[in-house]
C-alpha positions in Angstrom: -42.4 68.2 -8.7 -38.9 66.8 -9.1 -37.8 65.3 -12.8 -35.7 62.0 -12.9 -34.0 62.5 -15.8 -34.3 59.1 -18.3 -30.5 58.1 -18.1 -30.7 58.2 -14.3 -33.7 55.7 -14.6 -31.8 54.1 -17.0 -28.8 53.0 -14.7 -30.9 51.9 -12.3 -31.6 48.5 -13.1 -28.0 47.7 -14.1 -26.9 48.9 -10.2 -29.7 46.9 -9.3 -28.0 44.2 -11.4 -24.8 44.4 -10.0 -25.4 44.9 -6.4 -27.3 41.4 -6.9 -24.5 39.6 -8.8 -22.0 40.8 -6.0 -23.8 39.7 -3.7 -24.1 35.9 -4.9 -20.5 36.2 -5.8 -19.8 36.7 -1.9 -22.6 34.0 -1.1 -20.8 31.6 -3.5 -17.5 31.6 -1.8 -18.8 31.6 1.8 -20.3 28.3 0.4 -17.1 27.3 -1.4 -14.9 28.8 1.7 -14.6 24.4 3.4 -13.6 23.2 0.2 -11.1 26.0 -0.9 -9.7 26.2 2.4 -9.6 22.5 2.5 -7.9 22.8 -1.0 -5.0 25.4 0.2 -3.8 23.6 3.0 -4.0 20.4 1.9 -3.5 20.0 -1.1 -1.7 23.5 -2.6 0.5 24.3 0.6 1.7 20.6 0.9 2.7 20.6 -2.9 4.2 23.8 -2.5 6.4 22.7 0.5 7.3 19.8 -1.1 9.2 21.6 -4.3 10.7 23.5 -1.6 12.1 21.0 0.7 12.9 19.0 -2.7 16.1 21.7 -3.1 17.0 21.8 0.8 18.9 19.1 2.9 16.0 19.3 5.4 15.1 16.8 7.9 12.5 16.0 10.2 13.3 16.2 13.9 16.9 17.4 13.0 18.0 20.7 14.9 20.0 21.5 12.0 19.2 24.4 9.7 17.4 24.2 6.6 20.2 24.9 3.9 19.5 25.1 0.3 21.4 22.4 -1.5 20.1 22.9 -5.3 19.5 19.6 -7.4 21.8 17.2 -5.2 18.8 15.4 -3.5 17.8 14.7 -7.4 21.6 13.9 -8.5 21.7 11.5 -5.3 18.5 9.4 -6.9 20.0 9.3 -10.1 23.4 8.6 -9.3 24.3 8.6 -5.6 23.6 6.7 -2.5 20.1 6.4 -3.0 20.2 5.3 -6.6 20.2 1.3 -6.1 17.0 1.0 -4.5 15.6 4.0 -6.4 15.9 2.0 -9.5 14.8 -1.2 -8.3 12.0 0.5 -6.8 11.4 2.3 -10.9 11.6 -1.6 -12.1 9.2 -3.0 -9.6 6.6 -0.2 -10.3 7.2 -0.1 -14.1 6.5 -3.9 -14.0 3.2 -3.2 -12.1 2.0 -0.3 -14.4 3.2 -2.9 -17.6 1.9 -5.6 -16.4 -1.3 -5.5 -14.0 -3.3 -2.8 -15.9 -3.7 -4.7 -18.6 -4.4 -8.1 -17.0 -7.1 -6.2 -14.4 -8.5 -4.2 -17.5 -8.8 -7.4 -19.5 -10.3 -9.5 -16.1 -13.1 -6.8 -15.5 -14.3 -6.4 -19.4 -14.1 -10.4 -19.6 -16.4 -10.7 -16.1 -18.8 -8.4 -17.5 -18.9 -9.6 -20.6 -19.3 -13.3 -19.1 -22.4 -11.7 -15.8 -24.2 -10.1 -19.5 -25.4 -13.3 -20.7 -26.9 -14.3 -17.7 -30.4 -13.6 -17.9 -32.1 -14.6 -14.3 -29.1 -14.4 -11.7 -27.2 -11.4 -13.2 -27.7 -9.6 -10.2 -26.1 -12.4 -8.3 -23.0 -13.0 -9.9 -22.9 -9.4 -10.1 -23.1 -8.9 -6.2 -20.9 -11.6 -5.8 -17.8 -10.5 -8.0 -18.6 -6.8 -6.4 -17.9 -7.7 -2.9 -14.2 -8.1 -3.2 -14.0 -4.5 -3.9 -15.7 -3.8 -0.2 -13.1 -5.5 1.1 -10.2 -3.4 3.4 -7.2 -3.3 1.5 -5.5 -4.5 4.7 -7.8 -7.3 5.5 -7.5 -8.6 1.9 -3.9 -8.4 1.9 -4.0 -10.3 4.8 -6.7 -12.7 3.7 -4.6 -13.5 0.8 -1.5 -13.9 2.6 -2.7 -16.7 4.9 -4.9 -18.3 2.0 -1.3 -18.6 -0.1 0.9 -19.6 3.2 2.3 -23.0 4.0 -0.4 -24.6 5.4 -3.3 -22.4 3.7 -6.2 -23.5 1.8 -4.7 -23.5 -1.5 -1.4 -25.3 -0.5 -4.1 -28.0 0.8 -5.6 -28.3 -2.7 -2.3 -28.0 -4.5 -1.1 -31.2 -2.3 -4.2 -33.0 -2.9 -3.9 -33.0 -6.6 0.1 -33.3 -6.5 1.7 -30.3 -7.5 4.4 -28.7 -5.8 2.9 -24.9 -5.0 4.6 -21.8 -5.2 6.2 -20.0 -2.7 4.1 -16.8 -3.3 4.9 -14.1 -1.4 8.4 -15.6 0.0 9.6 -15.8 -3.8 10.9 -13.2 -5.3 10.0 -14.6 -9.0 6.2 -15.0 -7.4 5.8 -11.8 -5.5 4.8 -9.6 -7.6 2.5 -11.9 -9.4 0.8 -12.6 -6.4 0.0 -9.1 -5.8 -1.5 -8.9 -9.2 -3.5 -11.6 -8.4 -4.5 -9.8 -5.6 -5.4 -6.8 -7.1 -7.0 -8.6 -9.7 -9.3 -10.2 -7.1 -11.0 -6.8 -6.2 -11.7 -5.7 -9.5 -15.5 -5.0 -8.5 -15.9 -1.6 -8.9 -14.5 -1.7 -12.4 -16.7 -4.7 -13.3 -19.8 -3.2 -13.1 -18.6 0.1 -15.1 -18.0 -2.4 -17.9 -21.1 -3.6 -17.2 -22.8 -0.6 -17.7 -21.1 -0.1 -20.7 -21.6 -3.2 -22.3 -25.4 -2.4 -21.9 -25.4 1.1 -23.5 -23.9 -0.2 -26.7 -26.9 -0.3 -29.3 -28.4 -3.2 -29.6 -29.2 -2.3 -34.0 -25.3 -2.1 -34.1 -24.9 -5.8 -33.2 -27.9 -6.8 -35.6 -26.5 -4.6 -38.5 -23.1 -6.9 -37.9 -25.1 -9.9 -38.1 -26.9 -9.2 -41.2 -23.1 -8.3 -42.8 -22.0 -12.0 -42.0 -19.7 -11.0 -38.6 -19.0 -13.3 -36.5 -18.5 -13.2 -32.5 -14.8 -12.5 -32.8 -15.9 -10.0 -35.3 -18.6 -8.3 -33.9 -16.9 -7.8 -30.8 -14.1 -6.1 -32.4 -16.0 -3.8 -34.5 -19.0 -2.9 -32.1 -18.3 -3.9 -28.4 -14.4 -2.3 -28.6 -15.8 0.9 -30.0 -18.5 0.7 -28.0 -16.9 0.4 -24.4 -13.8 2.5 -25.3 -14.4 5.2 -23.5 -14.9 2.7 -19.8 -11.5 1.2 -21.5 -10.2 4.5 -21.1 -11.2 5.2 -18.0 -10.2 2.1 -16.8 -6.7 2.4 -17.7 -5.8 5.8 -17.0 -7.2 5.7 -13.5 -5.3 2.2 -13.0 -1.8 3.9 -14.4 -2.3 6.6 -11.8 -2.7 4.8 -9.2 -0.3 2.0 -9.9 2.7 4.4 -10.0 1.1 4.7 -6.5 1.2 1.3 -5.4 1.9 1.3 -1.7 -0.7 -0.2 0.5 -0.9 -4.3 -0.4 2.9 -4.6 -0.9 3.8 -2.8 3.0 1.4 -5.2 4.2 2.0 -8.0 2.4 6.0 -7.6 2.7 5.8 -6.6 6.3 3.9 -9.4 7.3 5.8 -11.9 5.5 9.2 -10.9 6.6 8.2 -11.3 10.2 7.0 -14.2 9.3 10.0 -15.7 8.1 11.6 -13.6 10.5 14.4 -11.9 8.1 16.0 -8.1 9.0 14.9 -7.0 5.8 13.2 -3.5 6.7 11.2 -2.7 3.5 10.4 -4.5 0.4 10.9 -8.5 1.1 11.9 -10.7 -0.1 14.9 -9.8 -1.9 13.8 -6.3 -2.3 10.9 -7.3 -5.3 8.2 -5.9 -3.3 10.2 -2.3 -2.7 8.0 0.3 -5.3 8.3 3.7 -6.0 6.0 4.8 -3.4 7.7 2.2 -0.2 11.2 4.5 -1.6 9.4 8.1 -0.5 7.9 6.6 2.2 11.2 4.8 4.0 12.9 8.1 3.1 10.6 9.9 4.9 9.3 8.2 7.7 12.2 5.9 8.2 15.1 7.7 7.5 13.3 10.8 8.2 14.9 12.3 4.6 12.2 14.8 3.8 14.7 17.0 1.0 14.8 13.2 -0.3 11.4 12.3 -0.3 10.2 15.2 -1.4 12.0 15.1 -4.9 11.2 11.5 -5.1 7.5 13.1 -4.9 7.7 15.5 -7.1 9.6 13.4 -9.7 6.5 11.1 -9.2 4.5 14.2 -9.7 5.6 15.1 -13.4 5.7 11.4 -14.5 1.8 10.9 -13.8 1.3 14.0 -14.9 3.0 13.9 -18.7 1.5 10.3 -18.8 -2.2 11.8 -18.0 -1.3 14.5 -20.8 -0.1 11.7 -23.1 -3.2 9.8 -22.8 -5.3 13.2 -22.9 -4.0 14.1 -26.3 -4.1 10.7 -27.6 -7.8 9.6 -26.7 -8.7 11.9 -29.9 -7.9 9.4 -32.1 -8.4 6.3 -29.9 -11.8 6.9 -28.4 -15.4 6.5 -29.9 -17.9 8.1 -28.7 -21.9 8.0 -29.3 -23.0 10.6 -32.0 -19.0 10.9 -33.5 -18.4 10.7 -37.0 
């Protein structure tokens, strides 16, 4: 009769043990294997590439070798050829970021606060402010476009009650406004966050306020605001990000209307007010087929949104209330 002896039946359940756990650690990457192979060559590789490319004088379709040229591509945005519409194109976004955040932040909260008191047909008005948001960028841009033209519907109304209308999207004073109206149109999705939110906040809250002698104003300052702030945050960081992004409704928008009005302006009519950060990388890169260019303008892009995402990280410590905080 053989003897185990106890230490050898001791490390048998821990080999036991860790035969097991390695084999879930090979069965969790084979299940993770799409999305981290998804994640290296499209998202890691391309950024990669780009920081590369950003120090190199390299262009697409050129037969010309790839030289390494240092910080000149980022010297020639800051103070070279490139640096007059690189800055107008820093104005027009900055003016976007300043200016239609806070107006599309303001316009959901105030539409969900307004589809709230409606007891029966909530779920109406809801519905119909959400729809915008289903709506193809393209096909709204569009939409709006022809709605705001010369012989549109609103021009129609603005003659019937004798007002001269704006020239929209043919103005450069107007453009960008327009766009922000636009944006501000499909502001559905945010809508009914704010709704949500609005409907979380505790009900005893609101009654305590009452009993203390608040008013509306009041209440709304010192229980809704805390209430929603964390949707308020949410709201506006995702809208910074991807205003510094803003690409889609102005190329459509300013294409359409420059061959409409049948102007050689190539990117950002009229009068280059419709030319944003992102319309820069792309004409860079697709048009002038710059890619060293393009790619610093990206990665320049790159740290901005990021240092404003650690900005708003560090600061939503102090600005934030949330349920069960001090």
């Amino acid at each position: 009769m053989t003897v185990i002896p106890s230490q050898a039946l001791a490390d048998r359940p821990r080999q036991r043990r860790r035969s097991v756990g390695k084999a879930r650690w090979w069965q969790v990457l084979l299940y993770l294997s799409p999305f981290i192979i998804g994640l290296c060559v499209f998202t890691i590789y391309p950024l990669i590439a780009a920081l590369y490319y950003s120090f190199t004088n390299f262009q697409t379709g050129s037969l010309r070798p790839v030289q390494f040229v240092g910080l000149q591509n980022y010297r020639n945005l800051f103070g070279g050829a490139v640096s007059t519409l690189f800055w107008t194109s820093v104005r027009n976004t900055l003016w976007m970021v300043v200016v239609l955040v806070p107006c599309q932040t303001i316009w959901a909260m105030a539409l969900a606060t307004l589809i709230n008191r409606f007891k029966r047909s909530q779920k109406v008005y809801r519905t119909l402010f959400y729809l915008p948001a289903m709506v193809p960028i393209v096909a709204a841009a569009l939409g709006f476009l022809v709605m705001m033209g010369y012989d549109g519907p609103l021009s129609s109304i603005f003659k019937a009650v004798g007002l001269a209308m704006p020239h929209w999207f043919t103005d450069p004073s107007w453009s960008k406004p327009s766009l922000a109206l636009l944006r501000m149109w499909m502001v559905g999705n945010t809508m009914v966050i704010f709704s949500a939110a609005l409907l979380n906040v505790p009900r005893q809250l609101y009654e305590a306020a009452e009993l203390d002698g608040a008013g509306a104003i009041r209440r709304f300052i010192t229980v809704t605001l805390p209430g929603i702030s964390p949707v308020i945050y949410f709201s506006v960081l995702t809208g910074v990000i991807y205003t510094f992004q803003y690409f889609s409704e102005a190329y459509v928008v300013s294409g359409a209307a420059n061959q409409a009005m049948s102007t050689n302006q190539l990117l950002g009519y009229p009068q280059f007010s419709l030319y944003f950060y992102s319309t820069g990388i792309y004409q860079q890169g697709f048009s002038y087929f710059k890619t060293g260019v393009a790619s610093a303008m990206a990665w320049l892009l790159f740290l901005v949104i990021f240092a404003v995402t650690i900005v708003f990280i560090r600061s939503s410590r102090r600005l934030i209330y949330y349920a069960g905080d001090d």
